[in-house]
C-alpha positions in Angstrom: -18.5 -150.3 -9.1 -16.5 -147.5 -10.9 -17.9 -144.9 -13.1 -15.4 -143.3 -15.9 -17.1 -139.9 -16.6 -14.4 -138.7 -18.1 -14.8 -139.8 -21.8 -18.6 -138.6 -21.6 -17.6 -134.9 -20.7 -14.8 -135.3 -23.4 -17.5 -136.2 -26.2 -20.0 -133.3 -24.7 -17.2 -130.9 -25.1 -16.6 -131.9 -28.6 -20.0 -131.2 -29.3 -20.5 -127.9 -27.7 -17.5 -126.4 -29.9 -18.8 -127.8 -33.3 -21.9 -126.5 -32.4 -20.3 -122.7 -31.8 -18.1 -123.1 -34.7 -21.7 -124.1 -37.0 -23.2 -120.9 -35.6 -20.6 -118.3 -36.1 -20.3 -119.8 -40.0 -23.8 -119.5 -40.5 -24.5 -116.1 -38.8 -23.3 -112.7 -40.9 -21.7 -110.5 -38.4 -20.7 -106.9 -38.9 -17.7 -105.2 -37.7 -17.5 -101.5 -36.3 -16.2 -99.2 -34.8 -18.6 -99.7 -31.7 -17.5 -103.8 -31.5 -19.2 -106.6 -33.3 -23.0 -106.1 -34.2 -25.1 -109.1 -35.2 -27.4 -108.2 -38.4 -30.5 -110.0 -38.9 -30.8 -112.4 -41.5 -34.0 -110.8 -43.0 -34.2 -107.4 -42.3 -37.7 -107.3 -44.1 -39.1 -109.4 -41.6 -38.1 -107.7 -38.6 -39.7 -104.6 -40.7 -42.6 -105.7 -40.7 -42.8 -107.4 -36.8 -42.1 -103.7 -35.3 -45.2 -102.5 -37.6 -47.2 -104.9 -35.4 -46.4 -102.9 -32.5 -49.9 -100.7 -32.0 -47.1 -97.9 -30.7 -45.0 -97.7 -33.3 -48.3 -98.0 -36.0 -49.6 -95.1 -34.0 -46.5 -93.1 -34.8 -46.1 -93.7 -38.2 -49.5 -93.0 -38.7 -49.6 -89.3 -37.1 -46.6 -88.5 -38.7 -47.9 -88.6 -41.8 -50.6 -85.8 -40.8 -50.3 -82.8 -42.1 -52.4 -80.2 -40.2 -53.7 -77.1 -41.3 -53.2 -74.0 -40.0 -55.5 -73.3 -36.7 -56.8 -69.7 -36.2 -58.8 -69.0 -33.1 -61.7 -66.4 -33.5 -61.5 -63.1 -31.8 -62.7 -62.7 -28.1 -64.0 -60.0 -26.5 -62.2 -60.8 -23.6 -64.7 -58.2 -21.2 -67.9 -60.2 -21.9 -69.0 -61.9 -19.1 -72.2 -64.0 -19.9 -72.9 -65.1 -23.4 -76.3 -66.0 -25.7 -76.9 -68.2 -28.5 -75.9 -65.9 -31.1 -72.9 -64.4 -29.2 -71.0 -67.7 -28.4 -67.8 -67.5 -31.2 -67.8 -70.4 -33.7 -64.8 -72.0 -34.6 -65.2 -72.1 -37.6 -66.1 -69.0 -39.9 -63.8 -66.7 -42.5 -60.6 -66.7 -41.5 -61.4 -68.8 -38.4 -60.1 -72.5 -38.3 -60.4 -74.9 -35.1 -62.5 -76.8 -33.2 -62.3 -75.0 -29.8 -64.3 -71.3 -28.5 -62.5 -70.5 -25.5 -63.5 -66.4 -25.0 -61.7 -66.5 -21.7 -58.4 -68.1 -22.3 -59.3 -71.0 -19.5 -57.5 -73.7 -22.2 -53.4 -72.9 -21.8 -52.8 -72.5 -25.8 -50.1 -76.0 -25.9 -53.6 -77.6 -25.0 -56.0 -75.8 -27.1 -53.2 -76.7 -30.2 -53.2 -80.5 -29.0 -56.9 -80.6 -29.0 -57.0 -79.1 -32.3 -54.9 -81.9 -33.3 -56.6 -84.3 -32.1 -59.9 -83.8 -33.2 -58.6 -82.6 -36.5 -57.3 -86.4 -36.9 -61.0 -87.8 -35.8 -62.3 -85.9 -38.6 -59.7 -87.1 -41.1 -60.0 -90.5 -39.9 -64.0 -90.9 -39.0 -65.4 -87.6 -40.4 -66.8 -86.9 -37.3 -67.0 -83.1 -36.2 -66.5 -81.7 -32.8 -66.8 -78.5 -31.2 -65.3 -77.5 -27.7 -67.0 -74.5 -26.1 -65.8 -73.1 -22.9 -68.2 -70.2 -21.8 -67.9 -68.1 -18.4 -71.4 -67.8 -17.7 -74.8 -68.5 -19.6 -77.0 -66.0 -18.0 -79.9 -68.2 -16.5 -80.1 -70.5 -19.3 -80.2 -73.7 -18.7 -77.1 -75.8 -20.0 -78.8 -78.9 -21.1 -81.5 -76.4 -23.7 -78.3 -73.9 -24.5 -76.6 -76.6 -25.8 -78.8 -78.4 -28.0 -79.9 -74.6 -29.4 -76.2 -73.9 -30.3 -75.4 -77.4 -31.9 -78.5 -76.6 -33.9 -77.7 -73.2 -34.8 -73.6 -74.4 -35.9 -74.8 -77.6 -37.5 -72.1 -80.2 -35.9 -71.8 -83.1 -37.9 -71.8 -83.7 -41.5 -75.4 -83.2 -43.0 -76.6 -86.7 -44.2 -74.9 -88.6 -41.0 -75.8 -86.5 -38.5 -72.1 -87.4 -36.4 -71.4 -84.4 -34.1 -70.5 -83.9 -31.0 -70.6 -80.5 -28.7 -68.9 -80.7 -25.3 -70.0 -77.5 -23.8 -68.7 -76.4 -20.9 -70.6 -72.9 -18.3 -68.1 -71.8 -15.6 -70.4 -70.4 -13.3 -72.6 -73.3 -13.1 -69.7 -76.0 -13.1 -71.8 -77.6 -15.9 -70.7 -79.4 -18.6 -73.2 -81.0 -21.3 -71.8 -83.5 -24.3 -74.7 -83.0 -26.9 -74.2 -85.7 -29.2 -76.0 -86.0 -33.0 -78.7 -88.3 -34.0 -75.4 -90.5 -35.9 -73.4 -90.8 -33.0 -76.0 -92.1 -30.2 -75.5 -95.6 -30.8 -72.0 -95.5 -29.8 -71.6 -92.2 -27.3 -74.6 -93.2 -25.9 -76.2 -91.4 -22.7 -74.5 -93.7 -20.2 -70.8 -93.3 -22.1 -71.0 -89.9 -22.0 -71.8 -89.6 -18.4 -69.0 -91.9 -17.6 -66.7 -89.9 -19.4 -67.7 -87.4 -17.9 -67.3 -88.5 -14.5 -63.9 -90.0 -15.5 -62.6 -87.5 -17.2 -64.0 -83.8 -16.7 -64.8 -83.5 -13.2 -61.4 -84.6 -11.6 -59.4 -82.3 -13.1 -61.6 -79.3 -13.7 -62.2 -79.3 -10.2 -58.2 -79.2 -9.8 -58.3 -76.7 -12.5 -57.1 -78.6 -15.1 -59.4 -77.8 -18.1 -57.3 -78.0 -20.9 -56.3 -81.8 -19.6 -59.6 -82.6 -18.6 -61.0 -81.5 -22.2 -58.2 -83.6 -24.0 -58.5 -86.4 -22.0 -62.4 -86.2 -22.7 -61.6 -86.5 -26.1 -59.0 -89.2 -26.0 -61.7 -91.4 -24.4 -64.0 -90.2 -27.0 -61.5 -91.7 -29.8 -61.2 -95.2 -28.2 -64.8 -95.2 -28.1 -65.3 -94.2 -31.9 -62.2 -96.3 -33.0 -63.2 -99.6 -31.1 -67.0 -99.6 -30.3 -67.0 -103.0 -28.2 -64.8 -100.9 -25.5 -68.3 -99.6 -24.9 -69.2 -102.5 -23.1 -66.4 -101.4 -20.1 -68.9 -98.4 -19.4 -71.5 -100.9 -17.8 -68.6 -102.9 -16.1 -67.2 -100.4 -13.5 -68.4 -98.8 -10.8 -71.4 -97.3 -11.8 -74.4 -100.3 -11.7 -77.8 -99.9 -13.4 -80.6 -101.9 -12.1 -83.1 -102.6 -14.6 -86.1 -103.8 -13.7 -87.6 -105.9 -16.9 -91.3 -105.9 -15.7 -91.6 -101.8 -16.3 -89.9 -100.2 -19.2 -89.9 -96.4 -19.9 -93.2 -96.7 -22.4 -94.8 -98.1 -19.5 -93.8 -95.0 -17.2 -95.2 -93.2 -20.1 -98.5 -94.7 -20.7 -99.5 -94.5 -17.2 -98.5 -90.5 -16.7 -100.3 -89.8 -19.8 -103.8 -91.8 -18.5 -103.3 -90.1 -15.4 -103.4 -86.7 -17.4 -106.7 -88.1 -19.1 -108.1 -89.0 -16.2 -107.3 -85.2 -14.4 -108.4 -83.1 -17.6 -111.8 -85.5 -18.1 -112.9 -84.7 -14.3 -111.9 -80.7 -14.8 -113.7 -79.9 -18.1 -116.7 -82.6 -16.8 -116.8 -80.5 -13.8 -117.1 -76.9 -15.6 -119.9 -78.7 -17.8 -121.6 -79.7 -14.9 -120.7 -76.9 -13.3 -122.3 -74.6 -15.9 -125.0 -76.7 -16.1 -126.6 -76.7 -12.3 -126.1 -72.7 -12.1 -129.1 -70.6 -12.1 -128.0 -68.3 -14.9 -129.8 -67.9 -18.1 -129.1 -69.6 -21.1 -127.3 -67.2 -22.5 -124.9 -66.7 -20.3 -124.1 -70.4 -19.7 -123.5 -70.8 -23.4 -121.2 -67.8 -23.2 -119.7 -69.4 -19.9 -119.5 -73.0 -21.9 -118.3 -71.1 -25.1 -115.1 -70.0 -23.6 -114.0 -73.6 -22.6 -111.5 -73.7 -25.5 -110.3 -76.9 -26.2 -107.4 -76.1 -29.2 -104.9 -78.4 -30.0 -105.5 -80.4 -26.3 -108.0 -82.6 -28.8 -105.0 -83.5 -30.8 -102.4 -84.4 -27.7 -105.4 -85.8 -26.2 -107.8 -87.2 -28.5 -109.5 -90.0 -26.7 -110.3 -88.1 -23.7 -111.8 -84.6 -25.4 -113.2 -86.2 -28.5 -116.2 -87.0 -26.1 -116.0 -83.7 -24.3 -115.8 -81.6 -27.3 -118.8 -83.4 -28.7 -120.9 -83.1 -25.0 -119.7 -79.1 -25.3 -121.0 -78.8 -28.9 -124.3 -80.5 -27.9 -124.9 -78.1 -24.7 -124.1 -75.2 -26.5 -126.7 -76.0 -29.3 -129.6 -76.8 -26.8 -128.5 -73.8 -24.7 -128.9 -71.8 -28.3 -131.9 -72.6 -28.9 -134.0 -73.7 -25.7 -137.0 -72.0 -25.3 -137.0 -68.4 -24.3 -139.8 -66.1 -23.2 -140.0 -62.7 -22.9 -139.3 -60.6 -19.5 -141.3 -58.1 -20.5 -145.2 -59.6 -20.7 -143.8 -63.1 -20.2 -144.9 -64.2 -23.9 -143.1 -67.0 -25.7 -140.6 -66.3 -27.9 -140.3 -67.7 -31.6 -136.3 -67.9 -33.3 -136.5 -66.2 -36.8 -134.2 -68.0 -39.5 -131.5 -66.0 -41.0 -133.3 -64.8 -43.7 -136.3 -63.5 -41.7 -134.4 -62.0 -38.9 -133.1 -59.4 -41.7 -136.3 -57.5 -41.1 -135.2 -57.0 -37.0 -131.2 -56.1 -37.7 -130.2 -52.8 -38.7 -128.1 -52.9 -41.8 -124.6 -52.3 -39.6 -125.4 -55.8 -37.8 -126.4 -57.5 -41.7 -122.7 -56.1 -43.0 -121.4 -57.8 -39.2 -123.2 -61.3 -40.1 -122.1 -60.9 -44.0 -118.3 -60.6 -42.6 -118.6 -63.2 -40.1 -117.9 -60.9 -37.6 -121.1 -61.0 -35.4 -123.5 -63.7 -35.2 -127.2 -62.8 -34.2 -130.0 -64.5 -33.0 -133.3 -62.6 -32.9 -136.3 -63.9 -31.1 -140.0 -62.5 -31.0 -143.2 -63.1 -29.7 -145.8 -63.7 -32.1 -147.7 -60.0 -31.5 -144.3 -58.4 -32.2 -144.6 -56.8 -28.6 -140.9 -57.9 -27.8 -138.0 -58.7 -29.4 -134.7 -60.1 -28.0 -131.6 -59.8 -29.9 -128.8 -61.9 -28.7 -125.1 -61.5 -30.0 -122.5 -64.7 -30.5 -119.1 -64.2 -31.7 -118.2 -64.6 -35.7 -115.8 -67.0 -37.7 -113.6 -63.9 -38.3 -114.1 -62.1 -35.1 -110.3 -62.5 -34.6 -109.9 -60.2 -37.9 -112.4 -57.0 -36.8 -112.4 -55.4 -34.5 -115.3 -52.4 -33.4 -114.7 -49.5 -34.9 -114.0 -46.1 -32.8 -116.8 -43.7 -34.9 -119.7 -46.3 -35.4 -118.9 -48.3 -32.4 -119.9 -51.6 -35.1 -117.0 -54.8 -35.7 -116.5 -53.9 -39.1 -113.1 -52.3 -38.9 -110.1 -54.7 -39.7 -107.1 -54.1 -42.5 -107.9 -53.5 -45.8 -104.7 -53.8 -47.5 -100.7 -53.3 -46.9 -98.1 -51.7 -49.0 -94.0 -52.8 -48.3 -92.4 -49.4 -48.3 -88.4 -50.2 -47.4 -87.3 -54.5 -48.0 -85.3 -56.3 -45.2 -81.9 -56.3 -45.9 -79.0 -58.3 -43.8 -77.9 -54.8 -43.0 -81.2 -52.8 -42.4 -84.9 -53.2 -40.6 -87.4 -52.9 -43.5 -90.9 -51.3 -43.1 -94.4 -51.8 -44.6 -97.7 -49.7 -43.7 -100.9 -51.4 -43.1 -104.1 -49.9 -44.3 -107.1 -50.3 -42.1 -110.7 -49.1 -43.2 -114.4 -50.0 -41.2 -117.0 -51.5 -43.9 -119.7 -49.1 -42.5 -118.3 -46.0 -41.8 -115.6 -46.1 -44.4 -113.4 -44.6 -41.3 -110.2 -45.5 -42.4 -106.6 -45.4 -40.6 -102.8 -47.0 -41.2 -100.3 -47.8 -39.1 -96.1 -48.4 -39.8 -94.6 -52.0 -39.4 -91.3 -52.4 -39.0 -89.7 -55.9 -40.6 -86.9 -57.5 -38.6 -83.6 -57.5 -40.6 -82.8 -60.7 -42.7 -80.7 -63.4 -41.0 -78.2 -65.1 -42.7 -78.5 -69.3 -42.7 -75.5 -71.2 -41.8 -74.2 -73.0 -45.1 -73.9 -76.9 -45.0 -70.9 -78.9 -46.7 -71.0 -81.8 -48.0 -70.3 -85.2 -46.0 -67.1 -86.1 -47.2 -64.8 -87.1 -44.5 -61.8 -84.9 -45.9 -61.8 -81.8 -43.9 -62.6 -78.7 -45.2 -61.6 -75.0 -44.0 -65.7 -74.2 -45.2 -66.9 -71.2 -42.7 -69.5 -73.7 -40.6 -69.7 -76.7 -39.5 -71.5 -79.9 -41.9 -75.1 -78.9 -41.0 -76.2 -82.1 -38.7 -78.4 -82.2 -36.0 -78.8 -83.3 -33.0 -81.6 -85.4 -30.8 -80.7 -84.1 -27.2 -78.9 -87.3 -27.3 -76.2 -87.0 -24.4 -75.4 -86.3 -21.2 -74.4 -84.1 -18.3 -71.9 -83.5 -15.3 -71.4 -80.7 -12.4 -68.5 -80.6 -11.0 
């Protein structure tokens, strides 16, 4: 059987050409110089499909920054090791930036691009950043220095808290992101560290600082702009067991009844201690007396409430237990305050009227003996004994500011000093530490502003820390 093909290609060829001759009607072309062009038929929309493209957004976007002009502070470029109130700000009068480099280790193409880039992150997020790069630190500790200096700047705007310090100490290969109290949901302790790791290590160890640094901050950006990328930190290689049947308060509860348990068995121990010896009671209630326990009862109120009280009650019974007399071995009776006037000279009255001096006078009922026993004051703390009657009724009288404290100059003042038995009187100079000047706060707007400080936030010790 015999298959004609030949009229089928013949109708398929007709086709194909009406079909080309239908497109080239309907299609605007444009002629040049270069050959034939084809133009879009809506040039709008093709507008707006490159717009889609995150790249070219991106671009469009920076170009429409304007940046201001970034001014270093000066460097003493011979200072090796720097503290708290040395470290150069960035920002201050005449002073624009974000970075304090005193030794140069950022090339200045990098220093300008991380200027840049945090300068957008503040335009865009109002968060504020400072990049320190310090040669040495003396033998503070990185971790403290850093949360002292973000303090003392103020990173972050006031009422969010949102700063971030990346500090970085050459001759410990240290460098600590102290974040603000705003930021620490999103840079949190383990994002840091990972950026970190990422980041700041490989390349400072190749030298690379200013790369390292901008990278850092790159990351940083993805982080603030996209929070869920947060969730890649506990994805790679770094794996955090959690064990759900101990959590941190748990850690916490047990070190702190372990500390209970140790400072109950010392302070019973001195008690019982005191107790069992052989001395008189006197001196165990001077011995008891100096078992201070301060502000431990606050920290540690369920522990030394009980102590305190067992300390107060030995004290009172070692106060007044009997006593008898070493001289004919007579009993001794404990006058009250107002008849133990009649014993004390009038030098110890004046000590017991200041509260410097408490005494305790015992006597037998013939009068043949008479103890006097001496316990320290309220205000012993504010007399002291005096160098002509030997009696603690010297302390300061009164005090006169001679010269103010200005932010330039040390001011004085002379205290006046006079003994309430002798009248012996005395004065000594005091001189006032000069004013410091606070660092002024802006407000939280998100606009940047060429203000000589930072926003005045705070920080948590939120943040973490790499060697490399």
């Amino acid at each position: 059987m015999k298959v004609h093909l030949a009229p089928f290609f013949k109708q398929t060829k007709n086709y194909v050409l009406c079909s080309l001759l239908l497109s080239c009607f309907f299609t605007p072309i444009s002629i040049s110089g270069q050959g034939i062009t084809e133009v879009a038929p809506n040039a709008e929309a093709v507008r707006d499909t490159s717009i889609k493209n995150p790249l070219d957004q991106k671009k469009i976007e920076e170009s429409k920054v304007i940046y201001p002009n970034f001014k270093a502070p000066a460097y003493n470029n011979a200072k090796e090791s720097y503290a708290i109130k040395d470290v150069p700000s960035p920002r201050g009068n005449g002073i624009l930036g974000y970075v304090s480099d005193p030794k140069d280790l950022i090339d200045a193409s990098s220093e300008q691009r991380l200027n840049r880039l945090l300068f957008e992150l503040e335009q865009k997020t109002s968060v504020e950043v400072a990049v320190v790069i310090l040669p040495s630190i003396g033998k503070e500790i990185p971790k403290q220095f850093a949360v002292e200096l973000f303090g003392l700047w103020g990173v972050g705007k006031a009422d969010t808290d949102n700063g971030l310090l990346i500090l970085t100490v050459m001759d410990q290969r240290r460098t600590e992101f102290e974040v603000g109290y705003g930021l620490e949901p999103i840079l949190t302790d383990a994002v840091c560290y990972r950026i970190g790791v990422n980041e700041i290590v490989p390349n400072f160890k190749n030298g690379n600082y200013g790369k390292g640094l901008i990278s850092s901050v790159v990351r940083i950006r993805e982080f603030l702009d996209n929070p869920s990328v947060i969730q890649e930190v506990y994805g790679s290689s770094i794996v955090h067991q959690k064990d759900d049947s101990y959590q941190w308060f748990h850690y916490l509860l047990f070190g702190y009844t372990i500390i209970c348990v140790l400072m109950v068995l010392f302070y019973y121990g001195v008690i019982f201690q005191t107790q069992i010896s052989k001395d008189d009671f006197y001196d165990k209630y001077n011995r008891l007396a100096e078992l201070k326990l301060g502000c431990l009862i606050f920290l540690f109120p369920f522990p030394l409430f009980f102590i305190s009280k067992m300390v107060k009650k030995r004290l009172q019974e070692y106060r007044t237990a009997p006593r008898y007399s070493k001289v004919n071995g007579k009993l001794l009776e404990l006058k009250n305050e107002w008849a133990e006037n009649e014993f004390l000279e009038a030098a110890q009255i004046l000590e017991e009227d200041l509260k410097a001096i408490r005494y305790d006078v015992w006597v037998t009922e013939d009068h043949s003996d008479i103890l006097i026993l001496e316990y320290e004051g309220k205000n012993s703390r504010k007399y002291s004994d005096c160098i002509k009657c030997n009696y603690k009724t010297y302390g300061k009288k009164s005090s006169k500011l001679l010269k103010s404290a200005t932010y330039t100059s040390e001011g004085e003042r002379v205290d006046y000093y006079e003994c309430r038995n002798c009248n012996y009187q005395n004065e000594k100079k005091i001189i006032i530490s000069k004013k410091v000047k606070a660092s002024s706060s802006s407000s939280g707007s998100s606009s940047f502003s060429s203000s000589s400080s930072f926003g005045g936030g705070s920080s948590g010790g939120g943040g973490a820390g790499v060697s490399w």
